[in-house]
N, C-alpha and C positions, 0 to 999 in steps of 0.2 A: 504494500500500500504506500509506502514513503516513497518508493521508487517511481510510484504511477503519480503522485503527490508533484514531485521534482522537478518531472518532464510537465508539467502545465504549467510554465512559465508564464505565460498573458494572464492567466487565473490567478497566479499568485500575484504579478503586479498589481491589477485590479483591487483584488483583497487589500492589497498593503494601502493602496490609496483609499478603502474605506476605512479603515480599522489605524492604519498611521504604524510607526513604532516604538509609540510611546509605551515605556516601561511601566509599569505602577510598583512600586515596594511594597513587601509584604507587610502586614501590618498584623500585630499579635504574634502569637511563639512561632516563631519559623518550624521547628520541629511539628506540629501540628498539622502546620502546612504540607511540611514535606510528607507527612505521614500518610495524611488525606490525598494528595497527589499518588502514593504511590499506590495504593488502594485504586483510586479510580484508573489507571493506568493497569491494573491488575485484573479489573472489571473488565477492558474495556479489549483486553487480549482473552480473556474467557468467551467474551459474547463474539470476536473475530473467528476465534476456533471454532464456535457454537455454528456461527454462521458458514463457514465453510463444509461442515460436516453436514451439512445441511440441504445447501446447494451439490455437494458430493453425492448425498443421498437422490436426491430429485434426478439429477444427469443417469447415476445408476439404474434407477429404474425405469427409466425411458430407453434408456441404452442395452439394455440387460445385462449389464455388467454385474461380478460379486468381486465387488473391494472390501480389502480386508481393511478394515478401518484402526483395528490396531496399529497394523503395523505402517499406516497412511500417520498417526500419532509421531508413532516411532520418528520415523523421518523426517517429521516438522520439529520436536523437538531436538532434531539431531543436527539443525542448521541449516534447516530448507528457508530459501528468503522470500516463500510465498507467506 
């Protein structure tokens, strides 16, 4: 996703000119912040996987394919940069 992210250069200009790149400082315990970032960040790769295995599942059975979805795991967490 960062990769497909990257290549939309005019997209991301566009963005930058709504949004700016104005910083804000954290405000309250940094640590809190960081904690809750990494949670939603954790979330946010659960629902990625959720969603892939998903769309995996759909394509399989239109296709009639039998993927082994374990070992399709395996492989993602083995350093796949899908």
């Amino acid at each position: 996703f960062s990769r497909c992210l990257s290549a939309l250069k005019d997209q991301r200009v566009e963005a930058e000119k709504l949004f700016g790149k104005t910083i804000t400082p954290v405000e309250g315990d940094k640590q809190e912040w960081v904690d809750a970032l990494r949670q939603a960040l954790l979330a946010s790769k659960i629902i990625s996987y959720a969603q892939g295995f998903m769309l995996m599942r759909e394509a399989s059975n239109e296709n009639g394919w039998d993927l082994n979805y374990g070992n399709v795991a395996l492989m993602w967490r083995g350093g796949c940069i899908i």
